[in-house]
C-alpha positions as CSV (number, residue, x, y, z in Angstrom):
1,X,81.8,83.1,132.6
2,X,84.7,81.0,131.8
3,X,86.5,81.1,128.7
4,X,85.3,79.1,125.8
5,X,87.5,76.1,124.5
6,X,89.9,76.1,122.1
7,X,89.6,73.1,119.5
8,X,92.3,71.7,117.7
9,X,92.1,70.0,114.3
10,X,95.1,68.7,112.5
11,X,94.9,66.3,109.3
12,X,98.7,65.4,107.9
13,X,102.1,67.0,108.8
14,X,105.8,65.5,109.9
15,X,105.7,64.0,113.4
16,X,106.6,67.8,114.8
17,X,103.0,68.9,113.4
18,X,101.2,65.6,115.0
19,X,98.0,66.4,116.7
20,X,99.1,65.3,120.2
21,X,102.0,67.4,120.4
22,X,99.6,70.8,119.0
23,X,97.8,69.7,122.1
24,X,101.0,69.9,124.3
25,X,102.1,73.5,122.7
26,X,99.0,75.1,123.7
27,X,98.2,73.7,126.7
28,X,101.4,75.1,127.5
29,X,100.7,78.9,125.6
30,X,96.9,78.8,127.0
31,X,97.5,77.6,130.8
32,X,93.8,79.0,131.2
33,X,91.8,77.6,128.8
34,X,90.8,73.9,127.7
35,X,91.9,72.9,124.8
36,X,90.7,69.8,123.0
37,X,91.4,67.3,120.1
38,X,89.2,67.0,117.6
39,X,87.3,64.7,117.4
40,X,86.1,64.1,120.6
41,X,82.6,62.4,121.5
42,X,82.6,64.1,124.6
43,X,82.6,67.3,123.3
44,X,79.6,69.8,123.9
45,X,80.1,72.2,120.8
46,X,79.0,75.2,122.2
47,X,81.8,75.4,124.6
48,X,83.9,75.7,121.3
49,X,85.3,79.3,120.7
50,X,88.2,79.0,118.8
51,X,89.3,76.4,116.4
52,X,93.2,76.1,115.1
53,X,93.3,74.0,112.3
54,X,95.6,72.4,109.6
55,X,94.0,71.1,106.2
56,X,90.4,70.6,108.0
57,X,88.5,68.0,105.9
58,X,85.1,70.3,104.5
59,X,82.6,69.8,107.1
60,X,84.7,69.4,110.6
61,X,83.9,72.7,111.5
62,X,80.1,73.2,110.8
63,X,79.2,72.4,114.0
64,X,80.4,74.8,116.2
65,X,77.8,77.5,116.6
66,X,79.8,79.9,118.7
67,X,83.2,79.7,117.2
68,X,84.5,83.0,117.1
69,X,88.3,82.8,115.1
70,X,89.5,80.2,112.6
71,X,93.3,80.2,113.2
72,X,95.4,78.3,110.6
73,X,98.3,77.0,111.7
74,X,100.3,77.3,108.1
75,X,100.8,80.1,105.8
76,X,98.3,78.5,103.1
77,X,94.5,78.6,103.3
78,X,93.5,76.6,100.3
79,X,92.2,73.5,102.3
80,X,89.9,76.0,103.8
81,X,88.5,78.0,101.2
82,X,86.9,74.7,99.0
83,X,84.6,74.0,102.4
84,X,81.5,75.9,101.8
85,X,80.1,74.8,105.5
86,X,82.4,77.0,107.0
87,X,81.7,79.3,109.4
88,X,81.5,82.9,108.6
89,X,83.9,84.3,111.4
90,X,87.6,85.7,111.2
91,X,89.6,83.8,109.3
92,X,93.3,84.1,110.1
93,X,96.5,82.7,108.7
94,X,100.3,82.4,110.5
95,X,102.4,84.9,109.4
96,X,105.5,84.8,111.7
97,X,108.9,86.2,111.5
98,X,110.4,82.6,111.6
99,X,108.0,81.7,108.6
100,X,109.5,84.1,106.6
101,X,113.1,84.0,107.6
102,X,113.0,80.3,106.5
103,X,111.2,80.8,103.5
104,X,113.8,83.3,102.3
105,X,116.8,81.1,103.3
106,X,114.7,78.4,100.9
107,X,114.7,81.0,98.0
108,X,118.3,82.2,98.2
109,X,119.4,78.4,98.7
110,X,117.5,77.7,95.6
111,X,118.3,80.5,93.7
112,X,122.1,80.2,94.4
113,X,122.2,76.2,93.8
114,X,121.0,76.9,90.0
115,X,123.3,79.9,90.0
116,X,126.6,78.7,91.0
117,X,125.9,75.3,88.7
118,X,125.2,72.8,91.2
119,X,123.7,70.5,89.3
120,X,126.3,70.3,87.2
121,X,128.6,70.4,89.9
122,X,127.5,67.3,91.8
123,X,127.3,65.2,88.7
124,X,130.7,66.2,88.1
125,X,131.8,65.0,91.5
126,X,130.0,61.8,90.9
127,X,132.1,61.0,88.1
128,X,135.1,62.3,89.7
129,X,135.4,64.7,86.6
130,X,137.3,67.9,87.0
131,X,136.0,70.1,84.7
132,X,134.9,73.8,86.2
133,X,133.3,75.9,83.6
134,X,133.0,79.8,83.5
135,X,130.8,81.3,86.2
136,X,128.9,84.1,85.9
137,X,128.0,87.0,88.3
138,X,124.5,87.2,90.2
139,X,124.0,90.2,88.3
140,X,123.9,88.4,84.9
141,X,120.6,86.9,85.6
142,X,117.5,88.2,86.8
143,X,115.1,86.1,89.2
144,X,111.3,87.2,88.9
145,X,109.2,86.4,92.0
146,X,105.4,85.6,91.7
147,X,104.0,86.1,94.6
148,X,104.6,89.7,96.7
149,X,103.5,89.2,100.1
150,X,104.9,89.1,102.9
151,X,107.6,85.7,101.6
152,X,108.0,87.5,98.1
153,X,109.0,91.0,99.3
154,X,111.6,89.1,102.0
155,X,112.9,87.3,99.5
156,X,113.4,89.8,97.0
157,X,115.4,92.3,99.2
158,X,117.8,88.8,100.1
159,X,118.4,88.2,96.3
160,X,118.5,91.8,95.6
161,X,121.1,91.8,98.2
162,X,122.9,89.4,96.5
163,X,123.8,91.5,93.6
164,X,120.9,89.7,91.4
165,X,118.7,91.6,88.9
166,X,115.0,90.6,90.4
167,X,111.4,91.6,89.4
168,X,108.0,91.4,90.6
169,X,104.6,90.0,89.6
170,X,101.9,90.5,92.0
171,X,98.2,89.9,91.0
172,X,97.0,93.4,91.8
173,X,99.8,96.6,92.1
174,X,102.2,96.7,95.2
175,X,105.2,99.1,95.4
176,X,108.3,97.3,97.6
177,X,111.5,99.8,97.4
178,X,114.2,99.2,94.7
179,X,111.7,96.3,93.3
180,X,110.1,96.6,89.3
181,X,106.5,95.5,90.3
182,X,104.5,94.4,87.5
183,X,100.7,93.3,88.4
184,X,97.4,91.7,87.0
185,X,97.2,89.9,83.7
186,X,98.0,92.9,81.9
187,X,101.9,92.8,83.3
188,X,102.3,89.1,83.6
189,X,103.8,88.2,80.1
190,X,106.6,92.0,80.8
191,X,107.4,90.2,83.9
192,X,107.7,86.6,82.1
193,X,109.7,88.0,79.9
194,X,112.2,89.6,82.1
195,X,112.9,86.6,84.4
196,X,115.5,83.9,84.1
197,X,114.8,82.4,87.5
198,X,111.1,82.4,88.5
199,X,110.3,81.9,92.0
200,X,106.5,81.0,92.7
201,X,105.1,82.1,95.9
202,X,101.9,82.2,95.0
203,X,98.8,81.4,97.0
204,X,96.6,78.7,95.7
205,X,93.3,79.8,94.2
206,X,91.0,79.1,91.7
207,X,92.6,81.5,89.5
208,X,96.2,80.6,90.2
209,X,95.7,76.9,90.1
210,X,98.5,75.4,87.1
211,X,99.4,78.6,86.1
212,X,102.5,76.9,86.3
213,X,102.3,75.3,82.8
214,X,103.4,75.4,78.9
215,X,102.5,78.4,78.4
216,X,103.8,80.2,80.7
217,X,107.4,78.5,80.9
218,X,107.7,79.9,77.0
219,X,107.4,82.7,78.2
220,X,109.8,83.1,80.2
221,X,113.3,84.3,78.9
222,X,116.3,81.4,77.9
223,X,118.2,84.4,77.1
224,X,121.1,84.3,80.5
225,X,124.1,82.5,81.1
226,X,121.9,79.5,82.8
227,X,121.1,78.7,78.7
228,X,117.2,77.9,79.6
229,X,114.7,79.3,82.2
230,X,114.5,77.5,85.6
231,X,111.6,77.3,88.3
232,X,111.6,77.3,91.5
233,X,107.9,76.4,93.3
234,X,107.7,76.7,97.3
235,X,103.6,78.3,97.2
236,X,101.4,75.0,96.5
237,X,101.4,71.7,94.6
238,X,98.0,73.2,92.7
239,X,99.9,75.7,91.4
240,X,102.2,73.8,89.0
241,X,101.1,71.4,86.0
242,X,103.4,68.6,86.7
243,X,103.3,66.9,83.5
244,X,103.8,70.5,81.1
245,X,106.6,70.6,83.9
246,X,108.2,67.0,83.1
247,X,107.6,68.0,79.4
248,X,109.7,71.5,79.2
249,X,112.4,69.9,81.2
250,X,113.2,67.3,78.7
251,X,112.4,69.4,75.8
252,X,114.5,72.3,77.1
253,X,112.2,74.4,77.2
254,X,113.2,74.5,81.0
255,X,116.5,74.5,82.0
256,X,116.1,72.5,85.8
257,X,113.6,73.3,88.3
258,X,113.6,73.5,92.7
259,X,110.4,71.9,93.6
260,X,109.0,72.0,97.0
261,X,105.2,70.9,97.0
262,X,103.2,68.9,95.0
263,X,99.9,67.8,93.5
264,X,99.9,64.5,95.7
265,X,101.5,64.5,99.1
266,X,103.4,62.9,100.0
267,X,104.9,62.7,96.6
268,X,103.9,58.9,95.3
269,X,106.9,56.4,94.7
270,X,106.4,56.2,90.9
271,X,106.5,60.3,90.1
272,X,109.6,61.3,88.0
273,X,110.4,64.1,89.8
274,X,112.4,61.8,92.4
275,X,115.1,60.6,89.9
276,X,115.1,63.4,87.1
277,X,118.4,64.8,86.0
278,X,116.8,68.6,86.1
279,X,115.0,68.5,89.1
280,X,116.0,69.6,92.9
281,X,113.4,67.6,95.2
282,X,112.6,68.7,98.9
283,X,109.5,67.2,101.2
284,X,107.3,70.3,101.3
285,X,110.0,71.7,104.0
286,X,111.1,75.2,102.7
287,X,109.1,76.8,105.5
288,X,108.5,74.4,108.2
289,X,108.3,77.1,111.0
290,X,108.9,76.4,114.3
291,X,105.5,75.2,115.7
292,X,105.9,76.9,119.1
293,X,105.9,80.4,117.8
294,X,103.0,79.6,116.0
295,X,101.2,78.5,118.7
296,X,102.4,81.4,121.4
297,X,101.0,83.7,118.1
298,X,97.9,82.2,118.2
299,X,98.0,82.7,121.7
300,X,98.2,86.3,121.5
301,X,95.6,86.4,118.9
302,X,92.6,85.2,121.3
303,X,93.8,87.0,124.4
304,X,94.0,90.2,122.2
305,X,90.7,89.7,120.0
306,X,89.3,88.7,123.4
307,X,90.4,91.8,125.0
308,X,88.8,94.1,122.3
309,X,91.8,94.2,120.0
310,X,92.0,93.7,116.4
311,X,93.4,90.1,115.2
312,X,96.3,90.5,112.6
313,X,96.8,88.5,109.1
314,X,93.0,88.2,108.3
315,X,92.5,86.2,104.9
316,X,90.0,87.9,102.8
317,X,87.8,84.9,101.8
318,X,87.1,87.3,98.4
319,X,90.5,86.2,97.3
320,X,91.4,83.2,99.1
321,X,94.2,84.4,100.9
């Protein structure tokens, strides 16, 4: 019996994630199995075994009867979890070490920017203004990460070996060496209230969606040398109320933010973020890993499931993540 075919659905992306060039990648990793681009008329969808998929509309993968393994090919599931026609098989999600190691340079570069005053800095340059003021050491300020997977936990040991103060918030208890971990809504407000910086690397879920809001940014303490809380967001655009965002950073509540995702993608021409003072803009490219380890992972994945083994990174549909 031949193997069965592996279908590839891909909505959005930069030209690097187009469909076509998915195709290439794992022709290339699977040399002995067909693999497909969705859709495709011609397609019988029982051949289908295994799908690899980014931000599937709800519905494209109903049809396949003997899919086996949903394999996303980013590190959030969100676009997944609202389709209620989706198959009930193994559902996993790319966790790579390039993934991560990019992620963390993201952080650090975000976390060091608002630091060492670069805001400030630039503006100064613009107006060919010399005018340095007193900089503080990392340790003055302490950056709380929401979010302590396998991206929070990376990133906290980088900051932490930085000589920054950092804390954790997790939404049920983890225990990372040399980290405070708080967890649950029970520890969310000690954590808040400990954290100058806060980084958001949350997954998107019905519970998590805005908790970036009002609320929450009061929280969080003005008391450091940056004079007002800033936020950093590289999880997902759901997670962030954009107008209680806009709102804090002109009433000071926040001091700047590092956005990199948002509620619309690609951001639309008339948003504020793209010529606010406060705000650091990047195109949803903090982690844009490099697309042929992804697909030589997933390419592991089936031999090994296929083989017997167990497949690695399974989302727990439960949570959403």
């Amino acid at each position: 019996m031949g193997k069965g075919a592996l279908a590839l659905l891909v909505n959005g992306g930069t030209e690097n994630w187009s469909a076509q060039r998915w195709k290439a990648r794992f022709e290339a990793a699977c040399p002995d199995r067909r693999v497909v681009l969705l859709p495709d008329g011609a397609l019988d969808p029982a051949e289908v075994h295994h799908a690899a998929v980014w931000k599937p509309k709800p519905g494209e993968l109903s049809a396949f009867k003997n899919l086996r393994v949903i394999f996303n090919l980013g590190a959030g599931v969100d676009a997944l979890m609202v389709d209620r026609s989706l198959p009930d098989v193994p559902l996993v999600r790319v966790a790579v070490g390039d993934l991560t190691g990019r992620m963390t340079e993201y952080v650090v570069l975000h976390v060091l920017m608002h630091h060492r005053q670069e805001l400030y800095l630039r503006e100064s340059q613009r107006a060919k203004r010399w005018a340095p003021k007193h900089q503080w050491a990392a340790g003055a300020l302490t950056v709380g990460i929401m979010g302590l997977g396998t991206l929070g936990a990376a990133s906290a040991h980088a900051l932490r070996a930085l000589g920054f103060r950092v804390v954790g918030w997790s939404r049920s208890a983890k225990q990372i060496d040399g980290l405070t971990c708080f967890h649950g809504a029970e520890g969310l407000d000690a954590f808040l209230r400990q954290s100058n910086i806060l980084v958001c690397l949350l997954p998107l879920t019905p519970e998590t969606r805005h908790v970036l809001n009002r609320d929450l940014f009061a929280k969080l303490d003005g008391n450091s040398p940056l004079g007002a809380p800033v936020i950093i967001n590289a999880g997902r655009g759901g997670l962030q109320n954009e107008a209680d965002i806009l709102r804090a950073l002109d009433d000071g509540t926040l001091g700047a933010a590092s956005l990199d995702v948002y509620e619309t993608e690609p951001l639309p021409q008339d948003s504020p973020f793209w010529s606010h003072p406060k705000v650091v803009l990047t195109p949803h490219n903090a982690a844009d890993t490099d697309a042929d380890e992804i697909s030589t992972y997933v390419a592991q994945q089936i031999a090994r499931f296929e083989a017997g083994g167990a497949l690695e990174n399974l989302v727990d549909r439960t949570r959403g993540y």
